[in-house]
N, C-alpha and C positions, 0 to 999 in steps of 0.2 A: 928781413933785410935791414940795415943796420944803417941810422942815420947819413952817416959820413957817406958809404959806400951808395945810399939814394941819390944822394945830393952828386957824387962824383957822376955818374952817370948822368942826371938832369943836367950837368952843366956839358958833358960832352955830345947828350945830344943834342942840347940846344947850339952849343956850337957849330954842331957839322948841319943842321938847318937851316942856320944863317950864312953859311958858306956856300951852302949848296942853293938856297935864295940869289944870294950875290952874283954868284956864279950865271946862274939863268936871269937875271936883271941886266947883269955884261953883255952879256950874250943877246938879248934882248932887244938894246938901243946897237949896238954893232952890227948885227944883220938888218935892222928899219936903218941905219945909217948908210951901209952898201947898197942897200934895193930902191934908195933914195936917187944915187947916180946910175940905177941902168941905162943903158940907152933904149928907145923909144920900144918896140917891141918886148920887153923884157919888164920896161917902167910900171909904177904903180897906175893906179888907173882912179881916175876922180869919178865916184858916181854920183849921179845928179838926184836933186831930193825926189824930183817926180817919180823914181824907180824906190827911192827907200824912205818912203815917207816917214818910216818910225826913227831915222836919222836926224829931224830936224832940229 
């Protein structure tokens, strides 16, 4: 495989990995942003350290 044509390729896949990063980091904070305003039933739920002690 022949320099140029490596390199073309490392730079397109690197490109479509970082898109595709992007893509699910958007995605990411937009869904914890909507699940932030559910209303009560639906809401996130705060757990306390006594149940997840390796959380503190």
């Amino acid at each position: 495989m022949p320099k140029d044509e490596l390199k073309e390729t490392l730079s397109k896949t690197l490109k479509a990995v970082l898109i595709i990063y992007a893509v699910l980091l958007a995605l990411f904070f937009a869904v914890n942003a909507i699940t932030d305003k559910l209303p009560k039933p639906y809401h996130k739920r705060t757990i306390s350290a006594e149940v997840t002690p390796w959380l503190k």
